[in-house]
C-alpha positions as CSV (number, residue, x, y, z in Angstrom):
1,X,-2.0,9.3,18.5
2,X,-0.6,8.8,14.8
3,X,-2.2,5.4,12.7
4,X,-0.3,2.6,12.2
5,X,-0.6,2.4,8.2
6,X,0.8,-0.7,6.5
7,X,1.0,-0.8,2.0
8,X,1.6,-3.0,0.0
9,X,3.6,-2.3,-3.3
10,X,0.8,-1.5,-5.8
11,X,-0.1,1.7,-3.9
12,X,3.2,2.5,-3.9
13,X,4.3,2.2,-7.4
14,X,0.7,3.1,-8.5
15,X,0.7,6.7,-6.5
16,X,4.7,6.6,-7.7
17,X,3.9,6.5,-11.4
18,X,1.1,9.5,-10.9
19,X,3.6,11.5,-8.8
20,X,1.1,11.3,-5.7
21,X,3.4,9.5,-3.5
22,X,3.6,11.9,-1.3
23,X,-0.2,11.4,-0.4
24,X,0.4,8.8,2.1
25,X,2.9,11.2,4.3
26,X,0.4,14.0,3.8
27,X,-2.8,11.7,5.3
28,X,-0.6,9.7,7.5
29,X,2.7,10.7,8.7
30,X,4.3,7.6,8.5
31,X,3.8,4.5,6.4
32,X,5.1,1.0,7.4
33,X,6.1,-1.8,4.7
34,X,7.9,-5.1,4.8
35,X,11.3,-5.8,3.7
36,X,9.4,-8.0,1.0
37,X,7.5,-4.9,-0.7
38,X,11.1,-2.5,-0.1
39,X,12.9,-5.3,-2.3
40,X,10.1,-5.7,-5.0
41,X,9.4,-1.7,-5.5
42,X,13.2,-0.5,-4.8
43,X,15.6,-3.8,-5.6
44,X,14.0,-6.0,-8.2
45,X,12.2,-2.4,-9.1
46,X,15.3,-0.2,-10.1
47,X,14.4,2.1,-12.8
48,X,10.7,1.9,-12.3
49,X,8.4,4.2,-11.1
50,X,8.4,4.0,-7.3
51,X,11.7,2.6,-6.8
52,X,14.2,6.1,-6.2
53,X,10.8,7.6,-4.4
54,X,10.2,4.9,-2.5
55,X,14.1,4.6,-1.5
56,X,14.4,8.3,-1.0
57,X,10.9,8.7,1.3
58,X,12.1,8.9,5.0
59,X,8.9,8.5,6.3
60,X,8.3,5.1,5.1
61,X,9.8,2.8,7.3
62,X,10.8,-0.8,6.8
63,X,9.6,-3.5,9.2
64,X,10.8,-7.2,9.5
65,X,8.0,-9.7,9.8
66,X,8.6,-12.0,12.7
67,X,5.5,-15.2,11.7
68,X,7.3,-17.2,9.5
69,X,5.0,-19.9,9.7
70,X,2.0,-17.4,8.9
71,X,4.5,-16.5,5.7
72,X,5.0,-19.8,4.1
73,X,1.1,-20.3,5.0
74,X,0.2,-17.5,2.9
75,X,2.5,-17.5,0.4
76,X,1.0,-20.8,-0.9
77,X,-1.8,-18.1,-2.1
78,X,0.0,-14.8,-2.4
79,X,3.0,-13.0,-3.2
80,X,5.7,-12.6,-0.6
81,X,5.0,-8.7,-0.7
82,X,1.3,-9.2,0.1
83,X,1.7,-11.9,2.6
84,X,4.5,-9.6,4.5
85,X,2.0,-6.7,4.4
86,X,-0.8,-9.0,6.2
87,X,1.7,-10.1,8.3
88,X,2.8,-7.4,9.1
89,X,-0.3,-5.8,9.8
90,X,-1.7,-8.1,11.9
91,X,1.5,-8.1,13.8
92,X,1.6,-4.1,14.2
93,X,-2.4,-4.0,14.8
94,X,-2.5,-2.0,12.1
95,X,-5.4,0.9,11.8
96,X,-4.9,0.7,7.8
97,X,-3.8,-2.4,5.3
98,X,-3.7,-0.7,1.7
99,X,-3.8,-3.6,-0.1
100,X,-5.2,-3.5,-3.7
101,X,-5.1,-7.2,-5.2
102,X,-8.8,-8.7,-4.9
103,X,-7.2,-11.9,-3.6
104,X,-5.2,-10.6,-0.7
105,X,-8.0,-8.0,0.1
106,X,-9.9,-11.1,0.8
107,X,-7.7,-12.9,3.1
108,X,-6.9,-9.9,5.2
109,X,-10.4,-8.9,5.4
110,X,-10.8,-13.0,6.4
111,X,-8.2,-12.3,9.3
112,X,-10.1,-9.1,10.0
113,X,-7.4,-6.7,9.0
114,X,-8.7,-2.9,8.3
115,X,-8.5,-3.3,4.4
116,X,-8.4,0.0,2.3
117,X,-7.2,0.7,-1.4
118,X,-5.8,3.1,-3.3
119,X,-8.8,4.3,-4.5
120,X,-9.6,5.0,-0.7
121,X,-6.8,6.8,0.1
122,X,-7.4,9.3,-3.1
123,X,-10.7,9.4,-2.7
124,X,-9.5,10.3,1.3
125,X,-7.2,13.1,0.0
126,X,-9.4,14.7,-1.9
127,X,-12.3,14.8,0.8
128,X,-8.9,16.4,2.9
129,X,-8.3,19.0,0.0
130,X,-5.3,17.3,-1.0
131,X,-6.4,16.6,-4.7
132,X,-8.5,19.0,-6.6
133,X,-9.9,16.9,-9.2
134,X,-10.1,13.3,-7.9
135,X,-11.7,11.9,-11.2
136,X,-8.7,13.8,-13.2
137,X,-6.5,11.7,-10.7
138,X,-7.9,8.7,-11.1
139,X,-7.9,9.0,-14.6
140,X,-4.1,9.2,-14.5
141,X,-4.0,6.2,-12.6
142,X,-6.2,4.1,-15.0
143,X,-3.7,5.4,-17.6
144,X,-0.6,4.6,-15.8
145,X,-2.0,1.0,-15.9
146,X,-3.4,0.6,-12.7
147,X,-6.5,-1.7,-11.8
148,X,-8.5,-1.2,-8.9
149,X,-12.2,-1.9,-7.6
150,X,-14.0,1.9,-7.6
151,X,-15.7,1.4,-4.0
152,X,-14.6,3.8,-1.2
153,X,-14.0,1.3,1.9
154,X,-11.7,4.0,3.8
């Protein structure tokens, strides 16, 4: 049975910029995301890294949220993108919730949502043979402007 595997836009644009995209299909099959993180990485993102991969990936597939009370709770605290992704998460029973923002890591892990980050998910593909020099990787990331917390919680 495949994992339900829900991401928010940072891992998207952040694997995107590092041309590692393809990580997530490799580790998971299939990737779910709300409509909210498909407009901010492919609409409102047009030109930047993530946006023509993200549009052109067939194996992620975009899911409507149906809690719109849970919404306009959370978005009091968080973006529309990361308050889709929890909702969507909780709403798919999701086995994964790559979320990367410290603040949205902790209200998922407060609704008891199966929190990872990018960081896991590399750290996952290498430990898989998918990456041969994780720290090289991560490097790249760091680089590309990316800011995550180093602890493997995959």
């Amino acid at each position: 049975m495949s994992k339900v595997v829900i991401a928010d836009s940072s891992c998207l644009i952040g694997l995107s910029k590092i041309s590692q995209l393809d990580l997530l299909r490799q580790l998971f099959g299939q990737v779910l995301i709300p409509k909210a993180v498909y407009h901010e990485v492919v609409v409102r993102g047009v030109n930047r890294p993530g946006a023509s991969e993200v549009a052109a990936a067939g194996w992620i597939e975009v899911c409507e949220i149906k809690d719109q009370l849970a919404l306009r709770t959370l978005k009091l605290t968080l973006g529309v993108g990361e308050s889709e992704a929890i909702i969507l998460a909780s709403e798919k029973s999701a086995d994964f919730l790559i979320l990367d923002d410290w603040k949205a890591r902790q209200i998922a892990l407060g609704l008891d949502l199966p929190v990872v980050g990018t960081f896991a998910i590399l750290s996952k593909a290498a430990e898989k043979g998918l990456l041969a020099d994780l720290p090289m990787v991560l490097e790249s990331l760091r680089l590309a402007g990316f800011r995550f917390l180093l602890k493997n919680d995959f």
